[in-house]
N, C-alpha and C positions, 0 to 999 in steps of 0.2 A: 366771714363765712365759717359755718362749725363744720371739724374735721367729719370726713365720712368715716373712719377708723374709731371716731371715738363714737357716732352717732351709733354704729353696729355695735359696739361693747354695752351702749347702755340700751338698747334694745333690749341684748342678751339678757343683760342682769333684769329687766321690768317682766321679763318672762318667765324666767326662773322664780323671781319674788310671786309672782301672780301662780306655779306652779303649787310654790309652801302654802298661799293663801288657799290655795283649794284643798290642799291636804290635809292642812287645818281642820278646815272647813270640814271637811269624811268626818275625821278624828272626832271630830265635834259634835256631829251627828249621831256616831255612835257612839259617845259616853253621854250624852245627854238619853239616849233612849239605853243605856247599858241593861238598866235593870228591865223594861220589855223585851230586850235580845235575851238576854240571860234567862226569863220567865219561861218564855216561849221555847227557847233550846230545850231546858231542863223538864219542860212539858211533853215533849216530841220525846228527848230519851226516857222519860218514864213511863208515855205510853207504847212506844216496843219492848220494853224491856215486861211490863205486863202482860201484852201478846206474844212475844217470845215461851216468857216462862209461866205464864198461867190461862193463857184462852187456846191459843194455836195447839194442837195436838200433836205431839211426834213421828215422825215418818221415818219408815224402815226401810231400807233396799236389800232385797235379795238379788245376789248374781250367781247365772251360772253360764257353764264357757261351751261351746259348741263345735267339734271340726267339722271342716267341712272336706271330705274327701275326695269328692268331686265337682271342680266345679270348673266351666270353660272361660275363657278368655272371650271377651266384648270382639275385638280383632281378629281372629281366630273363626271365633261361630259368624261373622258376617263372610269372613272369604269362604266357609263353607257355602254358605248361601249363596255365593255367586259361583265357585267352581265345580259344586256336587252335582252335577247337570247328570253323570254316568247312572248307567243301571243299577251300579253293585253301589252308588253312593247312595241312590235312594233306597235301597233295600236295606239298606245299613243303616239308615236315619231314622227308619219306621223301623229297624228290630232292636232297638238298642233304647235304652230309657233316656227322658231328657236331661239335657244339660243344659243346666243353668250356671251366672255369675255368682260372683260372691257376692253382689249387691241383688240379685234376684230375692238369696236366699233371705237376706235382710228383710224383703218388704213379704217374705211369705211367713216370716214369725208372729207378723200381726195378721195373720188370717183371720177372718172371722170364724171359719168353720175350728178351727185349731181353740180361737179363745170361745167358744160353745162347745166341744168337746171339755177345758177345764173346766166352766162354770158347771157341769154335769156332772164329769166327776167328782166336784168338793162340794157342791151342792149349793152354790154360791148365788139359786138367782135371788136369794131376799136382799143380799148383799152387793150385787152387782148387776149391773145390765151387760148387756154385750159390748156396746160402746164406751161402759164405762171402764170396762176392763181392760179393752184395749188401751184406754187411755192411760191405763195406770203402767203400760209396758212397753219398756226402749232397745231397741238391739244396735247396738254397733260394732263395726268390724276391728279387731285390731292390728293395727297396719301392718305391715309387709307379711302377715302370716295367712291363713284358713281357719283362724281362728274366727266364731262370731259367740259377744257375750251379749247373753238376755238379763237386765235388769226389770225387777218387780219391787213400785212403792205401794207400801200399803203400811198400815198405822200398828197392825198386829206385826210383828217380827215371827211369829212361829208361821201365820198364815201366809205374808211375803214367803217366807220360804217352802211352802206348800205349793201355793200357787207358781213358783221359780221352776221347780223339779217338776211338777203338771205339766207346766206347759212346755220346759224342753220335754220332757218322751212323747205328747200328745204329736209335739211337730214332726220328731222324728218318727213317730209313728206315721203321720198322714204321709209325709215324705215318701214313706215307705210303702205306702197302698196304694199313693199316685204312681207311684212307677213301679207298682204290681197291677195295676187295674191299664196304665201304658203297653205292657208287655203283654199284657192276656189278650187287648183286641190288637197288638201289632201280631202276636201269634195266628190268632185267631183270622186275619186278614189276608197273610202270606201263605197260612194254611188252604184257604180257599183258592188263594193266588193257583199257589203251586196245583191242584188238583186242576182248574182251569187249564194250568198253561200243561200237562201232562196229557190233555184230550187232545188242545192243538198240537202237539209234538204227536201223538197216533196216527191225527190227520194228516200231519205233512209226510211223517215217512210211510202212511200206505201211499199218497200221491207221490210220491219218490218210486216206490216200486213199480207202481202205474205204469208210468212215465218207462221206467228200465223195462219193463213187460212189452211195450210199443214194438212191433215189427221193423220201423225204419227207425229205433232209438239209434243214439249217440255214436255206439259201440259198432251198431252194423255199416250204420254211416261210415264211421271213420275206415273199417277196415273195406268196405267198397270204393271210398276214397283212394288209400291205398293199392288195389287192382288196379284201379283208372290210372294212376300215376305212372306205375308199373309196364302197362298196355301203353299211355304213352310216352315212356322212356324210347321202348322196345322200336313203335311204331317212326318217331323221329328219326330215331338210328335208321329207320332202313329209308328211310325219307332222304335221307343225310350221303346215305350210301348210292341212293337210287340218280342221285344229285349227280355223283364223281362219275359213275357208270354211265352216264347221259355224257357229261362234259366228254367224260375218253371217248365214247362213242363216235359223238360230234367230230371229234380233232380227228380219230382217224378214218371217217367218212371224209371230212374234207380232203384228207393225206390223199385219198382213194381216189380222188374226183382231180387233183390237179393231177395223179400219175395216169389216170386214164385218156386225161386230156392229152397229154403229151407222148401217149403212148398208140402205138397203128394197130387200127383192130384185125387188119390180116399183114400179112409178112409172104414174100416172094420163097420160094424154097428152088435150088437147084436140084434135075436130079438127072442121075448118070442110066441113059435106058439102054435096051437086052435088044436082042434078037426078036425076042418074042413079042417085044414093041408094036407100037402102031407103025406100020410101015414098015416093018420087018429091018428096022434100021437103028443101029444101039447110037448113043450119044447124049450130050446133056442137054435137059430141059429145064426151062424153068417155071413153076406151076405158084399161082396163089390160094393164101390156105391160111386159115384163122389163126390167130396171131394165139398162141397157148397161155404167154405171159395175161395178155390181156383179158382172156379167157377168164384167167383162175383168179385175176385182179378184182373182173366184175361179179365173180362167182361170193368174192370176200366181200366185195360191195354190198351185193344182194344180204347176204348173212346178215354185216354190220349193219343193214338199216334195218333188219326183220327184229334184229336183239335193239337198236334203237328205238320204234317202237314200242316194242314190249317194256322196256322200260320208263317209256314216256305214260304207258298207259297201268303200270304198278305204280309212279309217283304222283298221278292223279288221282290213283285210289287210294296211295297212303295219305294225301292231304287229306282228302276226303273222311277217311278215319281218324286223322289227326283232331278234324275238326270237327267233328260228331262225338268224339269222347272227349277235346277240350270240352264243348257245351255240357254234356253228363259231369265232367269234373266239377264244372262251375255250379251248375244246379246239386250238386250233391255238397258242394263244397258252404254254398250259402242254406240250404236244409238243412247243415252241419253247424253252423254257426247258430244260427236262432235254435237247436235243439241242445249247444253245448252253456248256450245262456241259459232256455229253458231248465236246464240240468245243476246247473252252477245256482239258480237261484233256487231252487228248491230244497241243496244241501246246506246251503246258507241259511234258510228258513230251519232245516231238521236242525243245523247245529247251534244259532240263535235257540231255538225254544230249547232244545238240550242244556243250554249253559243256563240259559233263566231257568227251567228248571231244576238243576240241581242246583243253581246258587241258592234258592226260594226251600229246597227242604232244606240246605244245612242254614237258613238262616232261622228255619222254625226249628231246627235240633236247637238253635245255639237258644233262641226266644225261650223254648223249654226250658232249657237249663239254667238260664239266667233266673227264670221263673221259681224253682224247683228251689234255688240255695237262698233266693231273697234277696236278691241284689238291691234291691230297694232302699234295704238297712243299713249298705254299705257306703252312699254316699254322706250321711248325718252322722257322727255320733256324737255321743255326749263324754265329753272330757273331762269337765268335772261339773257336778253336782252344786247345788244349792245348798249353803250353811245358813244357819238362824244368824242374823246380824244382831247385835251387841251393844252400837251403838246408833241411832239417831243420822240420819242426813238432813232432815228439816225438822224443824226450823233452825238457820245459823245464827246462835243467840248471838253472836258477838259480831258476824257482819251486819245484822241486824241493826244492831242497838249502833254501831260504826255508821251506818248508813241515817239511820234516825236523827244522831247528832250532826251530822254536815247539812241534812236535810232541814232541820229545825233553826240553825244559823245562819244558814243560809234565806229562807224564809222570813225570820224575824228581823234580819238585817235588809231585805228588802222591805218589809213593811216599812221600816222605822225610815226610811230612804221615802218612800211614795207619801207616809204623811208627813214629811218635813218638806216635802215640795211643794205637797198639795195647801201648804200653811202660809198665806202672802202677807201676813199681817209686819206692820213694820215695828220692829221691838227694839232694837239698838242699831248704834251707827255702820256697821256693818252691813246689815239689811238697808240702809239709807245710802249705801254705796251702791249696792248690787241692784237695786229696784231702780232707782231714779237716775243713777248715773253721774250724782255731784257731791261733791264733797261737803262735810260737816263742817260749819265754821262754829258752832258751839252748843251747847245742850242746855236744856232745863230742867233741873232734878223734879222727877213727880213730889208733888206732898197728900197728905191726910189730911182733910176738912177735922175730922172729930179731932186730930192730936193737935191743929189750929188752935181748934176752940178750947181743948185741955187747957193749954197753954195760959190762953188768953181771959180765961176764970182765975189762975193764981195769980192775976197782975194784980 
């Protein structure tokens, strides 16, 4: 039995052998087509190296650099958008010119309107269409600054640079009218505004005065209110008093009625008589005769329930008033409430349109004056200017021709690759391996009939 250790080594090695065979085999393929590789490369570099430097025409780049002074944050102007809900934020959003990003700015250099404004000024329409002009121009920002540079290709170097310097002031210019032509109808808007909300403010505070002019207004309320309270402070108290007068009353009416009980309404009296007597005979008698105590007891009785009374019939009528100017308090008191609403919402009306009022003219002083200095100009400028270029950006003769020779080689080495595939013809033992699959056990050299017959003429 053959080792498995040696079976895997010679594996290895028929694999490897079979690996050089094929590498050969490349190698062979192309030195056999060397010269159509070579043909074909040298064809591809000569025909870039023609278009490079005698058909293609040169192209120029003009740049120039743009700041941008203002411009807002993507993050920033959306939380606007959702917290500016207030009065003074919308009046603030419509008086103040827009703000845009830095990437706004970028897609507004290629305005239409901006590149027909250059084509005008340099007179450029035999030379350009609108679209074609934008095509010839690229802005991009450069990073972490406000900086935005405009590059212009064009094949003239003095007109690239015409066209550079055009169209930066043409942008800054429109920049500058768009957020002057913003500010004249946010003026023009808040102006109207205000004049509007100045009629409603007329209206409310003459209906304020109205209102204070009323007979039963807030103020006579209140201080009628006050009387009522006043009246029944007063009127309790004597309520309050009339209460303790009653009780002592009571107590010493009762006091009166057990001492009368226990007291004799007449009383015996002795008395020592004269001569002058009945019967003409002196000595003591005894006579009965109304008890004086008693008397004067019931005479207090009498009084105490005449003042008992009369106080029963003062605290009848002070409830009675108690309770006739509770109900006036209560009706005066809710008349007072719906009239101190009514009151309250009307100053709140004068003093809403008062604040919107005057915040609406000083937003039209401020519209003026933004208007008046040109704030418009203030967010673009121009940092620097467009120089005539010097040299060339297209065509890159030499990545060019770099690119032509990989491209040609690579090319020509596929062809020479597809027709030595596409060729089955069987031409040596090599191909008698690869096609059929069995081995050569010997060969027949070709010959020449005519060098036969050579031959066989000088015998």
């Amino acid at each position: 039995m053959q080792d498995p250790a040696q079976t895997s080594i010679e594996s290895n090695q028929r694999g490897v052998l079979d690996d050089e065979i094929d590498l050969r085999r490349l190698f062979g393929v192309i030195k056999k087509w060397k010269s159509m590789i070579a043909g074909l490369t040298l064809l591809s570099l000569l025909t870039a190296a023609i278009l490079s430097f005698f058909v293609l025409s040169p192209v120029y780049e003009a740049r120039t650099t743009l700041l941008i002074l203002q411009a807002g944050d993507v993050k920033q102007l959306g939380q606007q958008g959702k917290n500016g809900e207030g009065l003074e934020d919308v009046v603030a959003q419509a008086s103040r010119i827009p703000e845009l990003t830095l990437q706004s700015y970028v897609n507004q250099v290629k305005n239409e309107t901006v590149a027909q404004r250059v084509i005008d000024k340099l007179g450029l329409q035999d030379r350009y269409s609108l679209f074609g002009l934008l095509g010839q121009i690229d802005a991009t920002l450069i990073k972490d600054t406000n900086l935005l540079e405009v590059r212009v290709s064009e094949q003239d170097p003095l007109l690239a640079k015409e066209i550079a310097n055009a169209l930066a002031q043409e942008f800054v210019d429109y920049i500058a009218s768009t957020n002057v032509e913003k500010l004249t109808k946010s003026g023009n808007l808040l102006d109207a505004q205000a004049t509007e909300e100045e009629k409603n403010l007329q209206k409310a505070v003459e209906a304020l005065n109205t209102f204070y002019g009323q007979p039963r207004n807030p103020n006579i309320l209140e201080q009628e209110s006050k009387n009522l309270l006043e009246s029944l402070t007063k009127y309790r108290n004597a309520k309050m008093q009339a209460e303790i007068d009653i009780q002592q009353l009571q107590a010493q009416i009762k006091q009166m009625e057990q001492q009368m009980t226990q007291m004799p309404v007449t009383q015996t009296v002795r008395r020592v008589g004269t001569g002058a007597d009945v019967g003409g005979f002196g000595g003591v008698t005894e006579v009965e005769e109304a008890n004086p105590i008693y008397n004067s007891l019931r005479i207090d009785y009498s009084q105490k329930s005449a003042q008992l009374a009369g106080k029963q019939a003062e605290l009848a009528t002070t409830t009675a008033a108690i309770a006739s100017i509770e109900g006036q308090w209560r009706q005066i008191t809710e008349e007072l409430a719906n009239k101190q609403t009514e009151q309250e919402r009307l100053k709140r009306e004068v003093d809403r349109l008062s604040k919107t009022q005057t915040l609406l003219v000083d937003k039209v002083a401020q519209t003026r004056i933004a208007k008046s200095i040109n704030q418009g100009e203030t967010t673009v400028k121009i940092a620097s200017p467009a120089v005539m270029p010097t040299s060339p950006v297209k065509p890159k003769k030499a990545m060019n021709m770099a690119i032509s020779l990989v491209l040609g080689l690579i090319v020509s080495v596929g062809i020479a690759f597809v027709v030595e595939m596409l060729d089955n013809r069987i031409k040596n033992q090599d191909d008698v391996e690869q096609h059929l699959g069995i081995p050569v056990l010997g060969m027949i050299p070709g010959h020449d009939d005519e060098m036969l017959r050579g031959k066989g003429g000088k015998r």
